[in-house]
N, CA, C and O atoms as a GROMACS GRO file, in nm:
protein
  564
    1UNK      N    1  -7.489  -2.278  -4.813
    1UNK     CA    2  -7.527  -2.194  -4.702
    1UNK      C    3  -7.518  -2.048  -4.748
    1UNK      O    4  -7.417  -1.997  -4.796
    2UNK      N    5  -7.649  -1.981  -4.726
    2UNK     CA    6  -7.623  -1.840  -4.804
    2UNK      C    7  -7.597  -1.733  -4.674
    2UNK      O    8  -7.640  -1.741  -4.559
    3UNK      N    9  -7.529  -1.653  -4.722
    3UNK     CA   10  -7.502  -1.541  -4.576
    3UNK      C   11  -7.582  -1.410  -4.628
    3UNK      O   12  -7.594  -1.367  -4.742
    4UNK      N   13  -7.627  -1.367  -4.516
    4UNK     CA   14  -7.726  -1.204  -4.524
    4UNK      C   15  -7.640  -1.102  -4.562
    4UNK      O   16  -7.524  -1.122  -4.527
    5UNK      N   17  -7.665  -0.977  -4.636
    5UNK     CA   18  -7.566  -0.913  -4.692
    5UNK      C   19  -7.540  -0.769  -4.597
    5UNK      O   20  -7.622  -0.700  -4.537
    6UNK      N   21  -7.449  -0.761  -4.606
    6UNK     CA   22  -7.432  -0.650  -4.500
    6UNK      C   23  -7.493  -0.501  -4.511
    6UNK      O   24  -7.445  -0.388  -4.516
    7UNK      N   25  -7.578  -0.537  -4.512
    7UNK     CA   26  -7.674  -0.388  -4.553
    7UNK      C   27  -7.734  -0.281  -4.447
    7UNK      O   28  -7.787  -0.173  -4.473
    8UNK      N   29  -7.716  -0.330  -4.340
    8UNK     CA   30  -7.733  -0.265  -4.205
    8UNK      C   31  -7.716  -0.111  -4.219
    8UNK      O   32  -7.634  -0.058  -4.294
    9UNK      N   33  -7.807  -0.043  -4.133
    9UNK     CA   34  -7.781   0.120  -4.214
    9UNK      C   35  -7.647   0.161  -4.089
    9UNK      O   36  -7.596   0.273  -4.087
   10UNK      N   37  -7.611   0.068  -4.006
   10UNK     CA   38  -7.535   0.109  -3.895
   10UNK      C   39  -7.390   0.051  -3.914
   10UNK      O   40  -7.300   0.043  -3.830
   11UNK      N   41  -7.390   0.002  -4.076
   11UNK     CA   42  -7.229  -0.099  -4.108
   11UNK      C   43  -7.231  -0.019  -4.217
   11UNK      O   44  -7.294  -0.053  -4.316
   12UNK      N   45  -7.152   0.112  -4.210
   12UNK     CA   46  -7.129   0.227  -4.350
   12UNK      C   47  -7.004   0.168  -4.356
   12UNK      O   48  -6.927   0.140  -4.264
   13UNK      N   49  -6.989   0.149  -4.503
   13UNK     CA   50  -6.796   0.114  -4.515
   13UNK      C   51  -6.748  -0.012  -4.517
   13UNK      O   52  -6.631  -0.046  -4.504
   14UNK      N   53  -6.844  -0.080  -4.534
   14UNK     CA   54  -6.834  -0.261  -4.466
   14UNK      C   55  -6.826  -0.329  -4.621
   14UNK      O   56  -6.814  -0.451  -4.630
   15UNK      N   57  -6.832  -0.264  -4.715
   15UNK     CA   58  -6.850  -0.333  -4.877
   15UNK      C   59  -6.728  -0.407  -4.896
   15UNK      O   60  -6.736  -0.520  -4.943
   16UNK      N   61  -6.595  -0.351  -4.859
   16UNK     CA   62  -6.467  -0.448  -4.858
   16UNK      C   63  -6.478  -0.570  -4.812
   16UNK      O   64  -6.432  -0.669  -4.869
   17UNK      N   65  -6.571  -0.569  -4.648
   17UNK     CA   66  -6.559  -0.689  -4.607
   17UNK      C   67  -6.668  -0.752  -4.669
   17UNK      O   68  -6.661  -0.867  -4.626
   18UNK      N   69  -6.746  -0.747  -4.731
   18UNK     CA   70  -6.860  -0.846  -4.786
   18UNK      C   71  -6.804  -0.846  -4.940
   18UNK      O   72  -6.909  -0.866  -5.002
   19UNK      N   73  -6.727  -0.837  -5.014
   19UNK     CA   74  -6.644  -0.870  -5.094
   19UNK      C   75  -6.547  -0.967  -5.057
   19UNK      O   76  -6.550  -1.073  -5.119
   20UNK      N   77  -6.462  -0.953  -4.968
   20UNK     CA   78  -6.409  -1.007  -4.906
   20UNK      C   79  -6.436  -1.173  -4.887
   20UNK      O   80  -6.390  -1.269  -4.948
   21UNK      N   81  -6.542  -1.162  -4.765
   21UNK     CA   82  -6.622  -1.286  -4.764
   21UNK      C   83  -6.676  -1.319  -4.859
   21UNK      O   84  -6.735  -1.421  -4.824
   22UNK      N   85  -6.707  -1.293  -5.012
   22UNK     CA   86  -6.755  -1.387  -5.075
   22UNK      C   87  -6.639  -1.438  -5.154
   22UNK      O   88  -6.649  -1.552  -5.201
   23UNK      N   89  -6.503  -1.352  -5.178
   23UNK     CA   90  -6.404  -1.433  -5.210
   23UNK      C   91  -6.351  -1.558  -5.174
   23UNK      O   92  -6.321  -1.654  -5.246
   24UNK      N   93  -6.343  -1.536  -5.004
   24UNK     CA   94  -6.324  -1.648  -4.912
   24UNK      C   95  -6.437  -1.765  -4.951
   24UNK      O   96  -6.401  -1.879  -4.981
   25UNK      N   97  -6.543  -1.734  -4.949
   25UNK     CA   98  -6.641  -1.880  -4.947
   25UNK      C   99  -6.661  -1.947  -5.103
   25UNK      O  100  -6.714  -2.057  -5.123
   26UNK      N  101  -6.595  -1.835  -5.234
   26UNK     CA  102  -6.575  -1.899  -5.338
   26UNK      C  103  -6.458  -1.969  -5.351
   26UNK      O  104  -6.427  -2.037  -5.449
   27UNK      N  105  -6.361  -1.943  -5.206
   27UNK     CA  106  -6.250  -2.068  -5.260
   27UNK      C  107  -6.204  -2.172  -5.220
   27UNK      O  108  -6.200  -2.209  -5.102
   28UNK      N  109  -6.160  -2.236  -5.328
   28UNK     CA  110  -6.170  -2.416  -5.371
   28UNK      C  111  -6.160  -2.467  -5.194
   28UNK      O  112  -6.093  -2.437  -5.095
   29UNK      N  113  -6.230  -2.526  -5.218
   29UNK     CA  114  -6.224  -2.618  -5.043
   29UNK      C  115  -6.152  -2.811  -5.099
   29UNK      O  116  -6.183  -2.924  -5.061
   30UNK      N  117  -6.061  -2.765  -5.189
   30UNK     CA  118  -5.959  -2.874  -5.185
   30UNK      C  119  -5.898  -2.905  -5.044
   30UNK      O  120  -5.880  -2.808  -4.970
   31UNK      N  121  -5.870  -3.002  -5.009
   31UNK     CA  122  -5.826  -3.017  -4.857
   31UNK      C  123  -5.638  -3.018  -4.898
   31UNK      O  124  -5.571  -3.020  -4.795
   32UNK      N  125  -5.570  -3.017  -5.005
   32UNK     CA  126  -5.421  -3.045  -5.017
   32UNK      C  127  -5.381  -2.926  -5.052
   32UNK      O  128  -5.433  -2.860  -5.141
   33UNK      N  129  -5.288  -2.894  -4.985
   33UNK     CA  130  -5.218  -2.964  -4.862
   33UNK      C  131  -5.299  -2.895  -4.739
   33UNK      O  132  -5.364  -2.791  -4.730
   34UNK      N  133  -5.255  -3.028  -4.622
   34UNK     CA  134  -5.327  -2.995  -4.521
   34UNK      C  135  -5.228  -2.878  -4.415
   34UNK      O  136  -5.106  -2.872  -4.427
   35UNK      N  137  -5.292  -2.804  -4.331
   35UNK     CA  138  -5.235  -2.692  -4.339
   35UNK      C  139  -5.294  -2.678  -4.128
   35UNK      O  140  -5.376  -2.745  -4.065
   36UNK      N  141  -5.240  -2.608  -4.100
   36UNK     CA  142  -5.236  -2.520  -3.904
   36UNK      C  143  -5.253  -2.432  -3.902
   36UNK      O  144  -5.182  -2.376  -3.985
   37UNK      N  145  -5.321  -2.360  -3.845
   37UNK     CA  146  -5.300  -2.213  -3.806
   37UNK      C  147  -5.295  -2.183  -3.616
   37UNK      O  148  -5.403  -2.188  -3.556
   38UNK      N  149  -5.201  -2.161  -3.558
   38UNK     CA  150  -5.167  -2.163  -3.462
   38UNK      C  151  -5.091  -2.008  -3.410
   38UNK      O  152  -5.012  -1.933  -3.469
   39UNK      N  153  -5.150  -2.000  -3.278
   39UNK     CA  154  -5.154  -1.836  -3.202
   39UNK      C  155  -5.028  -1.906  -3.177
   39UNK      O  156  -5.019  -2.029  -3.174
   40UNK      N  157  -4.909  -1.810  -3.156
   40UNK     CA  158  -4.808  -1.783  -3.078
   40UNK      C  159  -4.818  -1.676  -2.986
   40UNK      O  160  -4.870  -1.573  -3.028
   41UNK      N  161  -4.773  -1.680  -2.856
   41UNK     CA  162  -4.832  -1.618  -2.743
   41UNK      C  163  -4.700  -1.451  -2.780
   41UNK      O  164  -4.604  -1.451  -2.857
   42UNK      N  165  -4.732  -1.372  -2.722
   42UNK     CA  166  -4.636  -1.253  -2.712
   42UNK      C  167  -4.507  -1.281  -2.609
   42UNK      O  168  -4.530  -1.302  -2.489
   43UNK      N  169  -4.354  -1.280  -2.667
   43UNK     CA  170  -4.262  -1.305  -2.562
   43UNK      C  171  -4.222  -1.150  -2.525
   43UNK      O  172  -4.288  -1.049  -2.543
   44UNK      N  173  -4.086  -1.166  -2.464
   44UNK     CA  174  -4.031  -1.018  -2.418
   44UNK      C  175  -3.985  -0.945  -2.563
   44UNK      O  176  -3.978  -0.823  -2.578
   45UNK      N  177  -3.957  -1.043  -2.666
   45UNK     CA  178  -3.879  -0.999  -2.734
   45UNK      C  179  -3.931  -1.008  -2.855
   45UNK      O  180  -3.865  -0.969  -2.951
   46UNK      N  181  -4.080  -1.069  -2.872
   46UNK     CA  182  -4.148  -1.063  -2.971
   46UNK      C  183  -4.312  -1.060  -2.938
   46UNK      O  184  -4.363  -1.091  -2.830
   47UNK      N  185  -4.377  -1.018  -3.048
   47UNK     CA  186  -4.520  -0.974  -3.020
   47UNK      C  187  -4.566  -1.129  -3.081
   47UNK      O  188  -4.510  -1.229  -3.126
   48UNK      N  189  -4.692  -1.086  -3.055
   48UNK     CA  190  -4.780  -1.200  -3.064
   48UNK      C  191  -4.809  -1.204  -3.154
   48UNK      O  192  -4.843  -1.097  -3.204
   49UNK      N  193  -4.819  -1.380  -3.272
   49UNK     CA  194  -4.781  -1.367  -3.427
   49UNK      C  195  -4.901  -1.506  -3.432
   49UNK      O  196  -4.948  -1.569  -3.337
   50UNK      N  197  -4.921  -1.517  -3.549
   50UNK     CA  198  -5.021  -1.639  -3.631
   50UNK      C  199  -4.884  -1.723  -3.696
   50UNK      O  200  -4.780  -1.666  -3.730
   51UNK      N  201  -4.904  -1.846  -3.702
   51UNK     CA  202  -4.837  -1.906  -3.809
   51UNK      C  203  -4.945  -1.998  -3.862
   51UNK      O  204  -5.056  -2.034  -3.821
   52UNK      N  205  -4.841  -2.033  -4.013
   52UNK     CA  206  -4.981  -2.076  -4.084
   52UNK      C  207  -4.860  -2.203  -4.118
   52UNK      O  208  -4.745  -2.183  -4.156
   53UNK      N  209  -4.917  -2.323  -4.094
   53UNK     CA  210  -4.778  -2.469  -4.136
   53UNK      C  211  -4.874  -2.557  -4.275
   53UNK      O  212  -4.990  -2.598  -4.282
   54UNK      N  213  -4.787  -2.557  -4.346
   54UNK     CA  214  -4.813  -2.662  -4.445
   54UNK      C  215  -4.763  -2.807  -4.472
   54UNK      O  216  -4.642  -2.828  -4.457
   55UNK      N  217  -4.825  -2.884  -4.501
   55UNK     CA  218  -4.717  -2.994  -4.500
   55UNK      C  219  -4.728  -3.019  -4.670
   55UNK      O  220  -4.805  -3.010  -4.766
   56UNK      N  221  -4.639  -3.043  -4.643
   56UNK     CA  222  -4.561  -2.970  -4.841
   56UNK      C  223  -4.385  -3.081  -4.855
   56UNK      O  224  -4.273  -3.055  -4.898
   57UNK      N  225  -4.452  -3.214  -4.787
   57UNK     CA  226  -4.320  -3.309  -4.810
   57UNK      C  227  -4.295  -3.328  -4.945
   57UNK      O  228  -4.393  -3.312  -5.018
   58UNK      N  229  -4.214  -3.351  -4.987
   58UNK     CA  230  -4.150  -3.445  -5.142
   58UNK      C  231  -4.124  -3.273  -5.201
   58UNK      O  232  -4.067  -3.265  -5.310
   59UNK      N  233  -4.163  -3.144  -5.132
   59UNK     CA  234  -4.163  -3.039  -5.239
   59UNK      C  235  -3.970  -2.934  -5.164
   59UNK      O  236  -3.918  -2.915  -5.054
   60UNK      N  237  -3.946  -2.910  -5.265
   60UNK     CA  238  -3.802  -2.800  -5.206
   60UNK      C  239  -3.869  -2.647  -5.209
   60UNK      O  240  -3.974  -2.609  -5.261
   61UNK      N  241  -3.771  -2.576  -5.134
   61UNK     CA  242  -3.776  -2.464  -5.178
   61UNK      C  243  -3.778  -2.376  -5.266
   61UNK      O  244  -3.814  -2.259  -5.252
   62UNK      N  245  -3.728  -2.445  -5.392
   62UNK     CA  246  -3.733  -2.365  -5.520
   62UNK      C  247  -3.874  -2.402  -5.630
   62UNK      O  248  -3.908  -2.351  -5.737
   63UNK      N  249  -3.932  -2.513  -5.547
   63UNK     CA  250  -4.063  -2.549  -5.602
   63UNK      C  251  -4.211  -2.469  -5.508
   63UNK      O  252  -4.334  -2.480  -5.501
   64UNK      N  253  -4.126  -2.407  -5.462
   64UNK     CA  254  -4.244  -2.337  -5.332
   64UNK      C  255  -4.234  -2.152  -5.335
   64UNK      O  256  -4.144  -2.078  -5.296
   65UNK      N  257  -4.351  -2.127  -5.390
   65UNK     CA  258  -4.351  -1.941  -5.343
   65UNK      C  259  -4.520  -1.925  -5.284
   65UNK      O  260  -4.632  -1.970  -5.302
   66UNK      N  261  -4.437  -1.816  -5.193
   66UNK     CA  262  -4.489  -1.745  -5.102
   66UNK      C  263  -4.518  -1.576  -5.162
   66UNK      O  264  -4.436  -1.497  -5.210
   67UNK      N  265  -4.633  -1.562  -5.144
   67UNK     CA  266  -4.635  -1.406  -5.217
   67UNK      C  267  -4.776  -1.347  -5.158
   67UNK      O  268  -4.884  -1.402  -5.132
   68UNK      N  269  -4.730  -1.213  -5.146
   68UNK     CA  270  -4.852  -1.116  -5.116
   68UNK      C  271  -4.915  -1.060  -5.243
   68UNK      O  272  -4.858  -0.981  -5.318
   69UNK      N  273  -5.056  -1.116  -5.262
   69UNK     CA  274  -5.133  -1.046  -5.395
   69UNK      C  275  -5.258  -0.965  -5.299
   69UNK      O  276  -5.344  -1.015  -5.226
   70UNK      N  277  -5.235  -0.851  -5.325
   70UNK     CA  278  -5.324  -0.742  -5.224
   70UNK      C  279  -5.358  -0.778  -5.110
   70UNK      O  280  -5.256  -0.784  -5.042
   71UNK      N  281  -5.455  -0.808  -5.046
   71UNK     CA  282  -5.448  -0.856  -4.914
   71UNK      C  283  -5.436  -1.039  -4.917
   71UNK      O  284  -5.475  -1.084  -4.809
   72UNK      N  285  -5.404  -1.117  -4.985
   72UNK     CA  286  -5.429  -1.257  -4.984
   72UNK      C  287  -5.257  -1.262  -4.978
   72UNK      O  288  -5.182  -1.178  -5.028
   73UNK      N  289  -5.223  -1.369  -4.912
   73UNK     CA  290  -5.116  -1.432  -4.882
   73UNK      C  291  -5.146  -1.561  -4.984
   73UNK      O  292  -5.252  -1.618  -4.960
   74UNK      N  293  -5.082  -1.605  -5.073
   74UNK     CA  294  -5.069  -1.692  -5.163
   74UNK      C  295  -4.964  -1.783  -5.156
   74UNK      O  296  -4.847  -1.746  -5.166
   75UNK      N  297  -5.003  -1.924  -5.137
   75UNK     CA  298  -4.885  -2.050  -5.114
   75UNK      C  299  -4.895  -2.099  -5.236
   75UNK      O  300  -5.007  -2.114  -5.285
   76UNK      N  301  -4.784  -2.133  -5.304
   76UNK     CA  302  -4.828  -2.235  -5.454
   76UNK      C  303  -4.657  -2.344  -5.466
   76UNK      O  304  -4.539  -2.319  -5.444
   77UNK      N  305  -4.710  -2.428  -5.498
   77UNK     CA  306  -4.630  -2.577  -5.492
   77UNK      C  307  -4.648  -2.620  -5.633
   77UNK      O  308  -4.757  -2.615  -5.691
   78UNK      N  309  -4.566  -2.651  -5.672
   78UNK     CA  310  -4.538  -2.666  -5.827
   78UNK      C  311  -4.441  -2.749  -5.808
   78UNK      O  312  -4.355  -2.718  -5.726
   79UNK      N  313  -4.431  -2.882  -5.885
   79UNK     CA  314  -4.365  -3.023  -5.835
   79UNK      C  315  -4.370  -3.066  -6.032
   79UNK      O  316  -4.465  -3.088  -6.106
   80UNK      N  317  -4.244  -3.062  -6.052
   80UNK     CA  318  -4.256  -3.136  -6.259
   80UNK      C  319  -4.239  -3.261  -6.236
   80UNK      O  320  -4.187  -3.283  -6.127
   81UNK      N  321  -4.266  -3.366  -6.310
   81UNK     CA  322  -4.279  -3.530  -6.330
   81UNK      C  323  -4.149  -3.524  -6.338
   81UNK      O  324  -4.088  -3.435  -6.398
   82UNK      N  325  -4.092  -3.626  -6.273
   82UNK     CA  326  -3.939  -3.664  -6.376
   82UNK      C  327  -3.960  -3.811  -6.451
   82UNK      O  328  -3.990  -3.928  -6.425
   83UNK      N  329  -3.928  -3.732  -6.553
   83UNK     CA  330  -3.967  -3.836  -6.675
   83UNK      C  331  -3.834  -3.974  -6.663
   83UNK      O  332  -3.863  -4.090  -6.693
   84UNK      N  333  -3.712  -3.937  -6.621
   84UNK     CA  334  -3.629  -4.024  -6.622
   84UNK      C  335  -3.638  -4.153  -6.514
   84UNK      O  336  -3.580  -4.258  -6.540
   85UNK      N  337  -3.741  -4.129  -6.352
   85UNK     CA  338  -3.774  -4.264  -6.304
   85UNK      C  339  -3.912  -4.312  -6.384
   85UNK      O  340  -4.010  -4.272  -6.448
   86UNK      N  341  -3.842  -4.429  -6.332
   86UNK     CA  342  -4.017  -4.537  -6.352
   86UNK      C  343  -4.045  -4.603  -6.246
   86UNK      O  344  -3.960  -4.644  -6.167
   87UNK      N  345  -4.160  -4.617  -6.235
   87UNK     CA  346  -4.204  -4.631  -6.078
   87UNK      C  347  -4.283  -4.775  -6.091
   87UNK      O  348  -4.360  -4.802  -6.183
   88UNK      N  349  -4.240  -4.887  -5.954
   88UNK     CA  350  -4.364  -4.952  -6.010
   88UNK      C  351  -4.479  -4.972  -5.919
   88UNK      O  352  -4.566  -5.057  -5.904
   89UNK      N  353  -4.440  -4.841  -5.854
   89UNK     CA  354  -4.556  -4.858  -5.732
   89UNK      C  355  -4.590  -4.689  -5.705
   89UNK      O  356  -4.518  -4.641  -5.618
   90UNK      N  357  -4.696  -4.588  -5.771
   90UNK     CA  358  -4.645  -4.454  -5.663
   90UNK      C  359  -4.784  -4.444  -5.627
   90UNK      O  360  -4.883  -4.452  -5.700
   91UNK      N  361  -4.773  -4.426  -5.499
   91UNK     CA  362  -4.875  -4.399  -5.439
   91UNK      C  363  -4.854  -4.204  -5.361
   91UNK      O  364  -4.944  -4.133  -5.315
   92UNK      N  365  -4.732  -4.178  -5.372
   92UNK     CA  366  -4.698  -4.018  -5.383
   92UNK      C  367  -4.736  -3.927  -5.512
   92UNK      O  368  -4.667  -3.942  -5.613
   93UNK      N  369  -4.809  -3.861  -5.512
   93UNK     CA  370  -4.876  -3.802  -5.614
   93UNK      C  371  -4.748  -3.694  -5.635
   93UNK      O  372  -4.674  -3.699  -5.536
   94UNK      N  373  -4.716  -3.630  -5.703
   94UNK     CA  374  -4.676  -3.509  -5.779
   94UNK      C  375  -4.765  -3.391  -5.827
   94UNK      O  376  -4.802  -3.393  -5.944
   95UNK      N  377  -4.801  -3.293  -5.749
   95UNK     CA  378  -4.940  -3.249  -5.768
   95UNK      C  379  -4.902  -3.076  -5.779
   95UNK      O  380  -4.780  -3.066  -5.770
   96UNK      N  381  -4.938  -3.001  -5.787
   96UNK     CA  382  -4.968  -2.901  -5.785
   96UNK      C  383  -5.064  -2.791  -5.710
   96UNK      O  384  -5.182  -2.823  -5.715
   97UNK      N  385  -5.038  -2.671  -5.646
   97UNK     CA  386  -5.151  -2.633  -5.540
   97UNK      C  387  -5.114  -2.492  -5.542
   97UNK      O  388  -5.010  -2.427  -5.557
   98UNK      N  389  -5.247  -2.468  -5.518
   98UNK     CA  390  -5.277  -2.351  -5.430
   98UNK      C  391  -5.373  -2.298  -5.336
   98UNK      O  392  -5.495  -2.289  -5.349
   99UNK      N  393  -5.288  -2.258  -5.223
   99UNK     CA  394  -5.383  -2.238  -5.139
   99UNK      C  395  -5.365  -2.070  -5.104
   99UNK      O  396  -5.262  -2.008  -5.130
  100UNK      N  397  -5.484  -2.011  -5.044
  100UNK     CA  398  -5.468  -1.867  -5.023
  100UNK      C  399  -5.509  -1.831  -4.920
  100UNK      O  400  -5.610  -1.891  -4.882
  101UNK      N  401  -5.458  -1.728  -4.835
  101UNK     CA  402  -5.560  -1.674  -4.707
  101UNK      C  403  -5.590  -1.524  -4.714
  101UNK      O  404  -5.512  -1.453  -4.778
  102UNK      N  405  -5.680  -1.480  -4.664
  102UNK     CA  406  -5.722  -1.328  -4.701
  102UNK      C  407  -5.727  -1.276  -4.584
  102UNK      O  408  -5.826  -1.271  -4.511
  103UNK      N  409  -5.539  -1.202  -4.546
  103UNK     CA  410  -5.530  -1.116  -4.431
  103UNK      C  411  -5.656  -0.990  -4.428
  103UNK      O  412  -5.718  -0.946  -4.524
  104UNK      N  413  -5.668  -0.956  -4.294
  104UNK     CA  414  -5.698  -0.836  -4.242
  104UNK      C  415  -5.624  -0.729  -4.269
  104UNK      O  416  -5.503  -0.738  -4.247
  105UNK      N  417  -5.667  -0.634  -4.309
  105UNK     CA  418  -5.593  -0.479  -4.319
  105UNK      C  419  -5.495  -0.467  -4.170
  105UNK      O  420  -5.530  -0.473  -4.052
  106UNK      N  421  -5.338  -0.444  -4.242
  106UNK     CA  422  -5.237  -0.422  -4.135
  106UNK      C  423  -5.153  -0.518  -4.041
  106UNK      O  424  -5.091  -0.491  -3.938
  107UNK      N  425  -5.174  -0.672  -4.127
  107UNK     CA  426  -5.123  -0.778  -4.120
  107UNK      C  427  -5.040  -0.762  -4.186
  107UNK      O  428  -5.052  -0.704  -4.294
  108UNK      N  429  -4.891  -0.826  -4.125
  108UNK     CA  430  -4.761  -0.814  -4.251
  108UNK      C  431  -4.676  -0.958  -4.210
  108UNK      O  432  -4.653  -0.983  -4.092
  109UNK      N  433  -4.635  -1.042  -4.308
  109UNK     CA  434  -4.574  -1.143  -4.301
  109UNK      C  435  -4.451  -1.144  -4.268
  109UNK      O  436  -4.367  -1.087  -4.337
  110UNK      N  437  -4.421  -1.212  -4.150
  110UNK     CA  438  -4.225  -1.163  -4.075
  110UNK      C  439  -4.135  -1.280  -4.167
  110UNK      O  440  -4.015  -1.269  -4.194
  111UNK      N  441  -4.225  -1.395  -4.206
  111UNK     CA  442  -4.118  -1.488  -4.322
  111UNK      C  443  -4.130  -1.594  -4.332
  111UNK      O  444  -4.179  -1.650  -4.235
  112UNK      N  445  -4.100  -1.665  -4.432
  112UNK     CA  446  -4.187  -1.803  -4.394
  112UNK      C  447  -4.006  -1.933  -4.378
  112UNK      O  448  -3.891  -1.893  -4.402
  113UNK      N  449  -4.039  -2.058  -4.340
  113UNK     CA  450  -3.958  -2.146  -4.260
  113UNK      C  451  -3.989  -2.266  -4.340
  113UNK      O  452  -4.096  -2.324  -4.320
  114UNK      N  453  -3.879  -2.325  -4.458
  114UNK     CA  454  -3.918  -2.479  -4.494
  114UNK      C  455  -3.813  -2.615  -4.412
  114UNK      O  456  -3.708  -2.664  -4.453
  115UNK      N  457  -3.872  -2.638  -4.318
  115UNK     CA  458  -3.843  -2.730  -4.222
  115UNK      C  459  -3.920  -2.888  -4.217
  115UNK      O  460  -4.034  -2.917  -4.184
  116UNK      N  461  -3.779  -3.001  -4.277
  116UNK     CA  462  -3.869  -3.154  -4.264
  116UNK      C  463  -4.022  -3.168  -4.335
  116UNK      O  464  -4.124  -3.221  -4.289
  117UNK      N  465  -4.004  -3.115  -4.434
  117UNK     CA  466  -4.154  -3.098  -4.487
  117UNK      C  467  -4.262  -3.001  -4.476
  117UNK      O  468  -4.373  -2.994  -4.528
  118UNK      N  469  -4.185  -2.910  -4.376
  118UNK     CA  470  -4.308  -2.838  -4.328
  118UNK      C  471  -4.272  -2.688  -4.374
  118UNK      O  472  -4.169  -2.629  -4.342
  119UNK      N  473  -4.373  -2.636  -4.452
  119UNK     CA  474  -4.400  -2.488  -4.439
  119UNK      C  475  -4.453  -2.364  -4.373
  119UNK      O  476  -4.561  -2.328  -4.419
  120UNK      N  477  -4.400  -2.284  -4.269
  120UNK     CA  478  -4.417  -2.267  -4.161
  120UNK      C  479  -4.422  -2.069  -4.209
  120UNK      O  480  -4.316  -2.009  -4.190
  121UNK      N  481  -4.532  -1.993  -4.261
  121UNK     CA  482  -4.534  -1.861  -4.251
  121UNK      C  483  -4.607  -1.780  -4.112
  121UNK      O  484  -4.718  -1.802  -4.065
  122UNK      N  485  -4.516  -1.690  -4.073
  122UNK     CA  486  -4.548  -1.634  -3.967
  122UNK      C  487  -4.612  -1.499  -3.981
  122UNK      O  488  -4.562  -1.424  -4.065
  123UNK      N  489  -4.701  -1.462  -3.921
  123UNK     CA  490  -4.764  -1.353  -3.983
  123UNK      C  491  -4.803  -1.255  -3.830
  123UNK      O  492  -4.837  -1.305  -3.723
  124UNK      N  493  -4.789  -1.137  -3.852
  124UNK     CA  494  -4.808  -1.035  -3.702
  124UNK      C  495  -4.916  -0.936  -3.779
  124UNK      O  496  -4.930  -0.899  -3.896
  125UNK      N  497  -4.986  -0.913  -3.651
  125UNK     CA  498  -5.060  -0.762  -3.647
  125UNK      C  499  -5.044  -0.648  -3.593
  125UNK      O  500  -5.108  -0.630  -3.489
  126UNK      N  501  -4.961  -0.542  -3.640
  126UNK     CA  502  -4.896  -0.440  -3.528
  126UNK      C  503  -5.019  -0.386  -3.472
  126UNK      O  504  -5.125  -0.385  -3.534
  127UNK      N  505  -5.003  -0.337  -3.343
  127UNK     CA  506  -5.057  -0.294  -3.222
  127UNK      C  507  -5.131  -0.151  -3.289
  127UNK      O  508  -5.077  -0.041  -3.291
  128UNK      N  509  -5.224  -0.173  -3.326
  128UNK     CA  510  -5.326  -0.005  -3.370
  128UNK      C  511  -5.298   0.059  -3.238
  128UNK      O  512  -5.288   0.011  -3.126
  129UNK      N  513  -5.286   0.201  -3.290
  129UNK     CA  514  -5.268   0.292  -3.186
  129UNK      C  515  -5.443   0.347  -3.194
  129UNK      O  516  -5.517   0.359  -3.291
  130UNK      N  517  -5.470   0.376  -3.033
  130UNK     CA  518  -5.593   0.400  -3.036
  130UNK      C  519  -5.619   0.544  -3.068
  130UNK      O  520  -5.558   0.631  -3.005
  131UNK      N  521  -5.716   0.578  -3.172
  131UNK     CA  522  -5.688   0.753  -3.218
  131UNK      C  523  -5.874   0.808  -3.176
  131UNK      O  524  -5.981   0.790  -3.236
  132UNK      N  525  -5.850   0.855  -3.093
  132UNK     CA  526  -5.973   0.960  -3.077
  132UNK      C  527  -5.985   1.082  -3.110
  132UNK      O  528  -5.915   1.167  -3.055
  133UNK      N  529  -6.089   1.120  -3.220
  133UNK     CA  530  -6.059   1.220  -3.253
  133UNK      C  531  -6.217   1.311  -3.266
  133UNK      O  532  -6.330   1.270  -3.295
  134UNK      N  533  -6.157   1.474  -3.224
  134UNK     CA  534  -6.301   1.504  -3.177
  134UNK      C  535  -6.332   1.607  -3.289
  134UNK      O  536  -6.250   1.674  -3.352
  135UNK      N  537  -6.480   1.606  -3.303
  135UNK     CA  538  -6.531   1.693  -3.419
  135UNK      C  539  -6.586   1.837  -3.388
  135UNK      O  540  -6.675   1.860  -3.306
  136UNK      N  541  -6.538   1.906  -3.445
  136UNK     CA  542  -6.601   2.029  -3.405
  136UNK      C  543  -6.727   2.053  -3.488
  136UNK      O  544  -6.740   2.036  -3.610
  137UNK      N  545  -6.839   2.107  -3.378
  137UNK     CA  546  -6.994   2.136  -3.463
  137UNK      C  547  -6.999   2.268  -3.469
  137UNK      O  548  -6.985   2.360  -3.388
  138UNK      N  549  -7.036   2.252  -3.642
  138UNK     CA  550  -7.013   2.423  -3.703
  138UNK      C  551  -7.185   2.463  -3.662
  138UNK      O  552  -7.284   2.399  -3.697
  139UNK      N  553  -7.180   2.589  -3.578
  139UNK     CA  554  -7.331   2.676  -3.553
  139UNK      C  555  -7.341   2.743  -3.717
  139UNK      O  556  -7.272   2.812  -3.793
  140UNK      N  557  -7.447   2.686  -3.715
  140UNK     CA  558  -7.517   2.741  -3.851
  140UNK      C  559  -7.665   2.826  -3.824
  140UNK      O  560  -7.760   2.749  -3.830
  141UNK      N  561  -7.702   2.970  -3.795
  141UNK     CA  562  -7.802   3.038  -3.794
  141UNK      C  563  -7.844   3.089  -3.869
  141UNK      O  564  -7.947   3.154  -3.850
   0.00000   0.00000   0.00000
């Protein structure tokens, strides 16, 4: 599926995001691990946040990083063979992954949660302050 390029004479400044999007649609559409992205509503005591859940069973915490590479949030799972069982049945793979998402400018990650298998990063967008700002027109005669 090819997308139209943002060339509009009325989208000045838009080259990040059409970079952007072609990063996104060049990457791997592996389905593992399968993954949520779910709104959390705004409470009294917290703003309104994204979480992103992985299911990332058989993996620990010290086999799991979480990292900001410029705007992409990067998950990677790294799992070594242990050479000392022998198996005579595995139908649990030992695999390796990465998956990535490509925040919006001014997204910041509050932390991520390894719970029963699940990898749980929470991510907020602080509240843009709205800035109007007025131009003065220089008379030129």
């Amino acid at each position: 599926m090819s997308r139209p390029p943002l060339n509009s004479p009325f989208l000045l400044g838009f080259d990040e995001i059409e970079r952007a999007l072609d990063r996104v649609t060049r990457s791997g559409t592996d389905g593992y691990p399968p993954y949520n992205i779910e709104r959390i509503p705004r409470t009294e005591n917290e703003p309104e946040r994204l979480r992103i859940t992985l299911a990332v069973a058989g993996f620990t915490r010290d086999q799991l990083d979480v990292s900001l590479e410029e705007n992409q949030l990067v998950i990677r799972g790294r799992q070594v063979d242990d050479r000392e069982r022998h198996f005579l049945h595995r139908g649990i793979a030992s695999r390796q992954f990465q998956r990535a998402f490509l925040l919006a400018d001014g997204m910041q990650v509050l932390g991520a949660d390894l719970m029963n298998g699940l990898l749980s990063v929470d991510l907020v967008r602080p509240e843009p302050a709205r800035v109007i700002q007025k131009i003065d027109i220089a008379a030129r005669d």
